[in-house]
C-alpha positions as a Markdown table, in Angstrom:
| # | Residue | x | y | z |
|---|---|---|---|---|
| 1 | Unk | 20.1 | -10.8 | 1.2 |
| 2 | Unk | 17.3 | -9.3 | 3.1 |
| 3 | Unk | 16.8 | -12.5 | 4.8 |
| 4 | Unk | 20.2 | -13.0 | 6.0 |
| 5 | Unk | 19.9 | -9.2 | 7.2 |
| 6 | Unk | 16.7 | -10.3 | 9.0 |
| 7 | Unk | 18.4 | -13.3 | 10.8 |
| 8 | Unk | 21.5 | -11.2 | 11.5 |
| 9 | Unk | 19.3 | -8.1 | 13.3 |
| 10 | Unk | 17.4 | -11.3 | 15.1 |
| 11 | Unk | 20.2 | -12.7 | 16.4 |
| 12 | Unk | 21.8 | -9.4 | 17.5 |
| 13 | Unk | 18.5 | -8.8 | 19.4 |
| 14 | Unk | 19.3 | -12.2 | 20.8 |
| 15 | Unk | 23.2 | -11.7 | 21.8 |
| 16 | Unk | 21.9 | -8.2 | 23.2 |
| 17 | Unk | 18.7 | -9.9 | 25.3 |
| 18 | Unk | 20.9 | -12.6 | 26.6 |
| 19 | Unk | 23.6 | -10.0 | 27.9 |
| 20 | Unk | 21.0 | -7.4 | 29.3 |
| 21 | Unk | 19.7 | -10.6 | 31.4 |
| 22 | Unk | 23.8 | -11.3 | 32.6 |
| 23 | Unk | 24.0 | -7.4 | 33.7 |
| 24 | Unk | 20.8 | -7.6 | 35.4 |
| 25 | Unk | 21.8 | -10.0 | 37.9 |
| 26 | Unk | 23.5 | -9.5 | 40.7 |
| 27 | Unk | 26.0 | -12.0 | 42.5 |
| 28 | Unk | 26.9 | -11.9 | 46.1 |
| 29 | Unk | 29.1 | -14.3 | 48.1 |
| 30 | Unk | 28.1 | -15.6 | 51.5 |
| 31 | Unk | 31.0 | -16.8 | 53.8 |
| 32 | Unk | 30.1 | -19.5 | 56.5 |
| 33 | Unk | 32.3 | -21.0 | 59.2 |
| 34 | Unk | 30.0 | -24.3 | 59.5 |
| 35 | Unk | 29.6 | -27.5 | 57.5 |
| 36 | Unk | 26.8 | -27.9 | 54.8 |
| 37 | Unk | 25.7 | -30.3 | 57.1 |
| 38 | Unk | 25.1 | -28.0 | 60.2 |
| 39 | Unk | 21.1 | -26.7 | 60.7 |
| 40 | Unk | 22.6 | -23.2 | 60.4 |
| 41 | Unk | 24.0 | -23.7 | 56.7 |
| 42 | Unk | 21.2 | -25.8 | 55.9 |
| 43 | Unk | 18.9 | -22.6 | 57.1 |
| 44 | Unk | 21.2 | -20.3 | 55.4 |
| 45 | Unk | 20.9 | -22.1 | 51.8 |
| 46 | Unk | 16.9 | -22.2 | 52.3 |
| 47 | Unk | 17.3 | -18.5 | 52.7 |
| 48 | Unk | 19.1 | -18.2 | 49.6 |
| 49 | Unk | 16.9 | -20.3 | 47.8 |
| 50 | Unk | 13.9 | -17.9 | 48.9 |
| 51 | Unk | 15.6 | -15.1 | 47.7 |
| 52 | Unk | 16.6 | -16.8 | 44.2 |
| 53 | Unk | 13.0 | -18.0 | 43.8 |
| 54 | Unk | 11.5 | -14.4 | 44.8 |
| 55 | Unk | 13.7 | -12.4 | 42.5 |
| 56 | Unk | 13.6 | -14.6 | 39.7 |
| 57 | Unk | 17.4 | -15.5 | 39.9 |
| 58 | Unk | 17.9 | -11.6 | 40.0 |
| 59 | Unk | 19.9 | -11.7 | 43.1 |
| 60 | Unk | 22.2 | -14.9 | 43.0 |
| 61 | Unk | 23.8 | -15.8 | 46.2 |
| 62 | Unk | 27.2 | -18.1 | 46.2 |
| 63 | Unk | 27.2 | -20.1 | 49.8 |
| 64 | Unk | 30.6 | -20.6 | 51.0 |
| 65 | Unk | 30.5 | -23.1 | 53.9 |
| 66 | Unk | 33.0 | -24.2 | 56.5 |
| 67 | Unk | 35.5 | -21.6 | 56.0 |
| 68 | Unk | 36.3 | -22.2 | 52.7 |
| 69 | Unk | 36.3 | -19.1 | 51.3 |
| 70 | Unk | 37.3 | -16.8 | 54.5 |
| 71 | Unk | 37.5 | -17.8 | 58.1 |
| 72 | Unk | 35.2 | -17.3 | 61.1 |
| 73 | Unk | 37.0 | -14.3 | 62.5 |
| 74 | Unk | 37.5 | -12.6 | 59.4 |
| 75 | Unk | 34.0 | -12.3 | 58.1 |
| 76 | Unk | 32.6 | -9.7 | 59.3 |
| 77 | Unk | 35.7 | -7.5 | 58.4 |
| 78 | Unk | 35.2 | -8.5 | 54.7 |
| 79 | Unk | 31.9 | -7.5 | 54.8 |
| 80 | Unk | 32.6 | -3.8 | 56.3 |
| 81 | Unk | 35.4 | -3.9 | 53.3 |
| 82 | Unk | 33.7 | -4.6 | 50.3 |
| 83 | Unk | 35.6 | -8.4 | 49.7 |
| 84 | Unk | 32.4 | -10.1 | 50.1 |
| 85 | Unk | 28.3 | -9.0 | 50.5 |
| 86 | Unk | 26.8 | -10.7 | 53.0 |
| 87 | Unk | 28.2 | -13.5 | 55.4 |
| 88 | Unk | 27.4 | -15.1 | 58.7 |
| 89 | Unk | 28.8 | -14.4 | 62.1 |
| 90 | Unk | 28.6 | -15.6 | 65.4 |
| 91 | Unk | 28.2 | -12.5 | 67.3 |
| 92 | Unk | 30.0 | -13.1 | 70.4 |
| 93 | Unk | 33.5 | -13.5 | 68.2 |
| 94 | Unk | 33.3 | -9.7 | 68.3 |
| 95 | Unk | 32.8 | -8.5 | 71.7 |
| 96 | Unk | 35.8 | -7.0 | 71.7 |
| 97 | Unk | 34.7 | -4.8 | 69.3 |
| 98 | Unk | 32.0 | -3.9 | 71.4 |
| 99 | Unk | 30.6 | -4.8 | 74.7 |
| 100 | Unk | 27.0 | -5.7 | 72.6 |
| 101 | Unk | 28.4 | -8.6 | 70.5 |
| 102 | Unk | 29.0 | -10.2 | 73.6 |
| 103 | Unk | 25.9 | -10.0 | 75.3 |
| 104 | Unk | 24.1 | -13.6 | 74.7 |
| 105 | Unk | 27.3 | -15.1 | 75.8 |
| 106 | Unk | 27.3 | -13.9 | 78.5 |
| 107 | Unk | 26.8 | -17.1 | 80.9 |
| 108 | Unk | 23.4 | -18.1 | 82.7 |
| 109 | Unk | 21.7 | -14.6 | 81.8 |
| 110 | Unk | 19.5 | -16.0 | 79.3 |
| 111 | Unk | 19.4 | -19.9 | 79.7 |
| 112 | Unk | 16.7 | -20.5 | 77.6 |
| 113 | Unk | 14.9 | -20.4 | 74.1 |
| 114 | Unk | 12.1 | -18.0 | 75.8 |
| 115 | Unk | 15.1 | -16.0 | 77.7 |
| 116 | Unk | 17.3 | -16.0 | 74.3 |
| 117 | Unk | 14.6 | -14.5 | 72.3 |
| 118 | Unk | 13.8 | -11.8 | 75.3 |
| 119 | Unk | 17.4 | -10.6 | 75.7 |
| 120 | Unk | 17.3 | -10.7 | 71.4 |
| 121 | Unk | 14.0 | -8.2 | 71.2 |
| 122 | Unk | 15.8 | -6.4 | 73.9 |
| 123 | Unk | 19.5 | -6.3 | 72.4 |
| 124 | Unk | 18.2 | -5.9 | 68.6 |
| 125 | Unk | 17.8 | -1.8 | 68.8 |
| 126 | Unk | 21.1 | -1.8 | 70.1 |
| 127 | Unk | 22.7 | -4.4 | 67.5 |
| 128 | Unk | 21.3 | -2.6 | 64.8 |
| 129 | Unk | 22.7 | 0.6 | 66.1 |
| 130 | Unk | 25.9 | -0.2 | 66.2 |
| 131 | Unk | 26.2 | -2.7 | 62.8 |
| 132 | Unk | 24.8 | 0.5 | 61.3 |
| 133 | Unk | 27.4 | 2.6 | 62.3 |
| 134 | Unk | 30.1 | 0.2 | 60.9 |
| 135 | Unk | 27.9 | 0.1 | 57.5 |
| 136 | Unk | 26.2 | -3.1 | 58.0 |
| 137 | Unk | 22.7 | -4.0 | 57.5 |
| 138 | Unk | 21.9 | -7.1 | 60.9 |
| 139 | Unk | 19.3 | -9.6 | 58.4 |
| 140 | Unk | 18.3 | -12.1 | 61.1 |
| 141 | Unk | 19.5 | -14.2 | 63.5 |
| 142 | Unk | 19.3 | -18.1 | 64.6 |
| 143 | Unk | 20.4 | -19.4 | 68.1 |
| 144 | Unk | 22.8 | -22.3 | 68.7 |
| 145 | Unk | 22.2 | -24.8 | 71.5 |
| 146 | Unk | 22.2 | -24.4 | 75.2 |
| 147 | Unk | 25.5 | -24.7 | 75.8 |
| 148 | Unk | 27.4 | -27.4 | 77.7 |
| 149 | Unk | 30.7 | -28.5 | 78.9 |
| 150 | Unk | 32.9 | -31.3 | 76.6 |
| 151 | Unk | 35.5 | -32.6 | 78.9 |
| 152 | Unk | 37.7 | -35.7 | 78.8 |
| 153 | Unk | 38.3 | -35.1 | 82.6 |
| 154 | Unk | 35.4 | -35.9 | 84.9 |
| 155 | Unk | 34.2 | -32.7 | 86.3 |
| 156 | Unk | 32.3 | -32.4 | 89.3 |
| 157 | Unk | 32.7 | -29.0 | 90.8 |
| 158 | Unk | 35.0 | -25.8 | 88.9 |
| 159 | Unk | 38.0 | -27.3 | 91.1 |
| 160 | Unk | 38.3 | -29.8 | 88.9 |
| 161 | Unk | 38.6 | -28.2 | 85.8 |
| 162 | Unk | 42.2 | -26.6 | 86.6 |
| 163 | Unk | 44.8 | -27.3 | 84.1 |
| 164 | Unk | 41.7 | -28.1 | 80.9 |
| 165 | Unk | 42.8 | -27.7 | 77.5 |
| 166 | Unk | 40.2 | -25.2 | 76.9 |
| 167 | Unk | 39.1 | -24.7 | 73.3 |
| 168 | Unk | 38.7 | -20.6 | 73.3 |
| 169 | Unk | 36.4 | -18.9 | 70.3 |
| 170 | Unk | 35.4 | -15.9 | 71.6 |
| 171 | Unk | 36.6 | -13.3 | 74.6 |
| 172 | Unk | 33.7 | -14.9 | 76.5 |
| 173 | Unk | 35.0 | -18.0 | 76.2 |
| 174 | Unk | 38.4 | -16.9 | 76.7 |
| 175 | Unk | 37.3 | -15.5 | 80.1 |
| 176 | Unk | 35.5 | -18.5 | 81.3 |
| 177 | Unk | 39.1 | -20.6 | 80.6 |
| 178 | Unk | 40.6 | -17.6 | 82.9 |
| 179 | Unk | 38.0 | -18.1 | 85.1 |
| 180 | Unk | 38.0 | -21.7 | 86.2 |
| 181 | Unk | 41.9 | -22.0 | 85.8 |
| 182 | Unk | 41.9 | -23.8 | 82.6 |
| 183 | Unk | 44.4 | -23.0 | 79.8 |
| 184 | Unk | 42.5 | -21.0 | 76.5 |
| 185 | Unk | 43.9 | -22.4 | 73.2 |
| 186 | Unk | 42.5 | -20.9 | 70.4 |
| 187 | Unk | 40.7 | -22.9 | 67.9 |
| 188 | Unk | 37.6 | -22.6 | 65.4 |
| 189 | Unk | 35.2 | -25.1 | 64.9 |
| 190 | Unk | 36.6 | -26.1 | 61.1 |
| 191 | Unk | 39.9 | -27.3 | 63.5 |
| 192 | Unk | 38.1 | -28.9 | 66.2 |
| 193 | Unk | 38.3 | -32.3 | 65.0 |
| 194 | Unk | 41.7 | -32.4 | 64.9 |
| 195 | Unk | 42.7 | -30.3 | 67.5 |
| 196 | Unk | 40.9 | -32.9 | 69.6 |
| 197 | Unk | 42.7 | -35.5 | 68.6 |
| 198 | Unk | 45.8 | -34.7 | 68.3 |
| 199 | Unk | 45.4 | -33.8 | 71.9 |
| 200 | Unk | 46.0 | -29.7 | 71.9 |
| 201 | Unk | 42.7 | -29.6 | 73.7 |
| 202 | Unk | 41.2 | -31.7 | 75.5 |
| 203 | Unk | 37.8 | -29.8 | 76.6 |
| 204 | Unk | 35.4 | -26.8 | 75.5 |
| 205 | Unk | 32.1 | -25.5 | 75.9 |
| 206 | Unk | 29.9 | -25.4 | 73.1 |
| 207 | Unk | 26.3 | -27.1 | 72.0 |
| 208 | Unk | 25.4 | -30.7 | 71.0 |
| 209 | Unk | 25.3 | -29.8 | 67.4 |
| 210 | Unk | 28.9 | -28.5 | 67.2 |
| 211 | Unk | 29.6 | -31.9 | 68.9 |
| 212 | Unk | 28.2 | -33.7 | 66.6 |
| 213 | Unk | 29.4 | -31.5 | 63.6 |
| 214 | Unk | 33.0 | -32.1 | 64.7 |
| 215 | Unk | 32.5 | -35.6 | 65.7 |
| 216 | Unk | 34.1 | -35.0 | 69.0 |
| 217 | Unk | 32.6 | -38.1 | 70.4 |
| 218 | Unk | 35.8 | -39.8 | 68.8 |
| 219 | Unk | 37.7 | -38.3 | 71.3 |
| 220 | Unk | 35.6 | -36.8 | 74.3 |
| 221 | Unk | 32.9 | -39.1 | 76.2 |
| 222 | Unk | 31.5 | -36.4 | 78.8 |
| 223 | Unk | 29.1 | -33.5 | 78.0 |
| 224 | Unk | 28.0 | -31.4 | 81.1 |
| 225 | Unk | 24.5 | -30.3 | 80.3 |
| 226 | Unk | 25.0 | -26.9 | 82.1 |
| 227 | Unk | 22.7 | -25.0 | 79.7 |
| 228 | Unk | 25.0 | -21.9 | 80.0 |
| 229 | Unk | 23.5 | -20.1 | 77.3 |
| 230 | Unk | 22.9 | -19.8 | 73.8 |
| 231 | Unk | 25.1 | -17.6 | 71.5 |
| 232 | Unk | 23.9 | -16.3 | 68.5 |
| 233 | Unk | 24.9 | -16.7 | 64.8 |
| 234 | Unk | 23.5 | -13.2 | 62.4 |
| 235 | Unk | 23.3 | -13.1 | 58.9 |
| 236 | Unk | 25.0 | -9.4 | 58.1 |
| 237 | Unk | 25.0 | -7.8 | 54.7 |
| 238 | Unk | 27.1 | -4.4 | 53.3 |
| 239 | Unk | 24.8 | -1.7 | 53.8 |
| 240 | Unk | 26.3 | -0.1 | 50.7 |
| 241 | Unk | 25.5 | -4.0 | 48.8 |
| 242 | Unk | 21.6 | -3.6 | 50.1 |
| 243 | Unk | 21.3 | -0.4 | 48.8 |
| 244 | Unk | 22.5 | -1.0 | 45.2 |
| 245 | Unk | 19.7 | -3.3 | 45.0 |
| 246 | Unk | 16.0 | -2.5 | 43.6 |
| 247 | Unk | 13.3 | -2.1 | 45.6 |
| 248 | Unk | 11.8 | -5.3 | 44.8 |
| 249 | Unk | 14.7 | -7.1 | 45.7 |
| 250 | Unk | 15.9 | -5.8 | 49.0 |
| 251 | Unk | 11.6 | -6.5 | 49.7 |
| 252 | Unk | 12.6 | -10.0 | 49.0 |
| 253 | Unk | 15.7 | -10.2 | 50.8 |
| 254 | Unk | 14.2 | -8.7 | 54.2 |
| 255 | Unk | 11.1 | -11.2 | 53.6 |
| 256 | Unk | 13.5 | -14.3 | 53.4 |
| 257 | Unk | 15.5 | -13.1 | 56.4 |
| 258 | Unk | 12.3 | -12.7 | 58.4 |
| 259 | Unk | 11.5 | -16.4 | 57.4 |
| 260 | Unk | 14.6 | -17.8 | 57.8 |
| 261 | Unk | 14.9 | -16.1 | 61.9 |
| 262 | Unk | 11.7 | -17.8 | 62.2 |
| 263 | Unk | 12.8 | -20.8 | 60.8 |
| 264 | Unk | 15.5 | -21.2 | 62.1 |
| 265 | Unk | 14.5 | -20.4 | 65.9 |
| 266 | Unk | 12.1 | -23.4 | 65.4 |
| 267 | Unk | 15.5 | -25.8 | 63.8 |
| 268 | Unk | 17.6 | -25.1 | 66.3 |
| 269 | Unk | 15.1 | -26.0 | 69.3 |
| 270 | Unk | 13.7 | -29.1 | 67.1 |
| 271 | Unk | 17.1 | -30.7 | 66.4 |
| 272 | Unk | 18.7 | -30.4 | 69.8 |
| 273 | Unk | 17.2 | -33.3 | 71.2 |
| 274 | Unk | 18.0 | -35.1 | 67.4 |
| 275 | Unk | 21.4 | -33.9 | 68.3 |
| 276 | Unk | 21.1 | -35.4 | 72.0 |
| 277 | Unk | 20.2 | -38.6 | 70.5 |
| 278 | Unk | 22.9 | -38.9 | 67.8 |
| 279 | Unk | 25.7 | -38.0 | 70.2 |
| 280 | Unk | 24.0 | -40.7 | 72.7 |
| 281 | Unk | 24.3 | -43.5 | 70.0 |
| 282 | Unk | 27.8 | -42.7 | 69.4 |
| 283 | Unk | 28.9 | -43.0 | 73.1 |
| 284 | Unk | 28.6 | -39.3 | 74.5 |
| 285 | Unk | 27.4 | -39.5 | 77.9 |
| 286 | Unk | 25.3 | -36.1 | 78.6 |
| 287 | Unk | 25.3 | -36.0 | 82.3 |
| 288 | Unk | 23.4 | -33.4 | 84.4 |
| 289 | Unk | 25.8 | -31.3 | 86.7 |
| 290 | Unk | 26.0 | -32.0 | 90.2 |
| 291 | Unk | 24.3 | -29.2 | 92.2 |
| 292 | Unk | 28.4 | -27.7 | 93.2 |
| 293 | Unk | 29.2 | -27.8 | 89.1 |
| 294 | Unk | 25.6 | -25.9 | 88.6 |
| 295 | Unk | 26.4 | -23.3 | 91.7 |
| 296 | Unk | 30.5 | -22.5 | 90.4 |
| 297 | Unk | 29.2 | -22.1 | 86.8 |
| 298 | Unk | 26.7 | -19.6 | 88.0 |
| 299 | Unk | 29.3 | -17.7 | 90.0 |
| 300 | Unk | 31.8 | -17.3 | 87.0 |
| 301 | Unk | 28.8 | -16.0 | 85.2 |
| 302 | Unk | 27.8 | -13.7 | 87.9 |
| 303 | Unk | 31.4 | -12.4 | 87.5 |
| 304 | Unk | 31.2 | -11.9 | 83.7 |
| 305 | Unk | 27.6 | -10.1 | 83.8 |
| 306 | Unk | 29.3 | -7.5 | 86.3 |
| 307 | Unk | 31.8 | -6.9 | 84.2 |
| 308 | Unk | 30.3 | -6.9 | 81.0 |
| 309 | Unk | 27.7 | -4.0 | 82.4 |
| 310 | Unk | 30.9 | -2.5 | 83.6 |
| 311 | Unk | 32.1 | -2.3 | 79.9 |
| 312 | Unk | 28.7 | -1.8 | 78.4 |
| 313 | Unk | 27.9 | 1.3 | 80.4 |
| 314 | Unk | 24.5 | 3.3 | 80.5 |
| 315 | Unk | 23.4 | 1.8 | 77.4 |
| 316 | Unk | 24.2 | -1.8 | 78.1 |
| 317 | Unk | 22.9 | -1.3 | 81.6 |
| 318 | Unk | 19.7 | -0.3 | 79.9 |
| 319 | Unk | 19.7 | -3.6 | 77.4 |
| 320 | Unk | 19.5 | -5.8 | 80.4 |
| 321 | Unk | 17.0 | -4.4 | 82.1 |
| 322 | Unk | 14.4 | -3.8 | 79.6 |
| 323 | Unk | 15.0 | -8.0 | 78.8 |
| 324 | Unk | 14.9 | -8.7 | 82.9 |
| 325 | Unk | 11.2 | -6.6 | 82.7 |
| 326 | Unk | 10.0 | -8.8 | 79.6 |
């Protein structure tokens, strides 16, 4: 009899061990837009991994890629509401929010890798500012592409680019399609692929990875290798999510978003000539813009800086020219 008691306290012990560890972890979802495939999930799950490995499987983030779980537009509003943790965003999708979402899509202002990580140490204070306020905690961020023009139309100056079916994805790219005469159709990238071929648009400006992620070389043969700029995707987490967690593990979690930034800085400038190549191989032509495309591309940019420091104000005003001083 006193054995059986002993096995039974033992194996209470047991049940009670086993469901201490359950309540000890926490579990946090992590909504994506972009296909397991894409360098930007595949830098997103190495971040998780860190943070598993760190914690001990203390913190366990669920990746939710290409939209499955909630769509590109709609992330960051889950986050501010409590339906999931953490998520990724592409910055720009918000500017109307704000005038500083929109800032690295803002065309020919930073045109670079250097330039994007100037105007990003120069916007940062700013984004963290305002994702603060809306009780959100900015992680990191990765850079797409340079970004080019997909056209099925031969374009050699903005003339030409009247009457485009122009995939719109954010305000900036909205305004561009307004800009150049081209009609905006809305469209994320988890669409693309058959919005292309089913003909409801027929061009859009984005980087060689998105290209190749939505295998628009099926339909579209011409990428304009304007080098427009180069938006931004952020990793953003609940402030009120972050601050529930120990010590330890919000440690870990800021030291796997500094590693991933890095990280992924270095993947996206890496693969974009991987991505050049691919798209190559399956009949893309990249062509370089003639010198009149170049000039009218720079003009409608001109036109959206002045009116983004129009909207921006003081402050924005102040952004740009501590990144033109760098």
């Amino acid at each position: 009899m006193r054995f059986d008691r002993t096995l039974l306290a033992a194996a209470a012990f047991a049940a009670f061990a086993v469901a201490g560890v359950a309540q000890a972890q926490t579990a946090w979802d992590l909504p994506t837009a972009y296909p397991t495939t894409n360098f930007h999930t595949e830098n997103v799950q190495l971040f998780i991994d860190d943070i598993a490995k760190a914690t001990g499987g203390k913190l366990k983030i669920n990746l939710h890629a290409n939209a499955s779980l909630i769509k590109a537009p709609d992330i960051k509003r889950a986050i501010r509401g409590g339906q999931v943790q953490i998520g990724e965003i592409l910055l720009a999708n918000f500017a109307n929010e704000d005038a500083v979402y929109e800032l690295d899509g803002v065309p020919f202002l930073a045109a670079s890798y250097s330039e994007s990580m100037k105007l990003y140490k120069a916007q940062k204070p700013a984004l963290d500012k305002l994702l603060g306020s809306q009780g959100m905690k900015l992680l990191y961020t990765v850079p797409w592409g340079p970004q080019g023009i997909y056209s099925k139309r031969e374009i050699n100056s903005v003339v030409d680019m009247k009457g485009l079916k122009w995939r719109a994805y954010s305000p900036a790219t909205n305004k561009i399609a307004e800009l150049v005469n081209a009609t905006p159709v809305t469209i994320q990238a988890a669409e693309l692929s058959q919005a292309l071929a089913t003909g409801v648009v027929d061009s859009y400006m984005s980087s060689l990875s998105t290209g190749f992620d939505t295998k628009t070389f099926e339909s579209v043969k011409n990428w304009y290798d304007t080098q427009a700029w180069l938006p931004k995707n952020a990793i953003i987490v609940s402030q009120k999510a972050f601050d529930a967690l120990d010590k330890p593990t919000q440690e870990a979690v800021l030291k796997a978003a500094a590693a991933a930034e890095t990280r992924g800085w270095k993947m996206s400038q890496d693969k974009n000539q991987w991505y050049a190549d691919q798209m190559t191989k399956n009949g893309m032509k990249i062509i370089k813009p003639t010198p009149k495309l170049s000039a009218d591309m720079k003009q409608v940019g001109a036109i959206m800086l002045a009116d983004w420091l129009k909207r921006a104000g003081p402050d924005g005003k102040a952004v740009v020219d501590a990144y033109r001083k760098m």
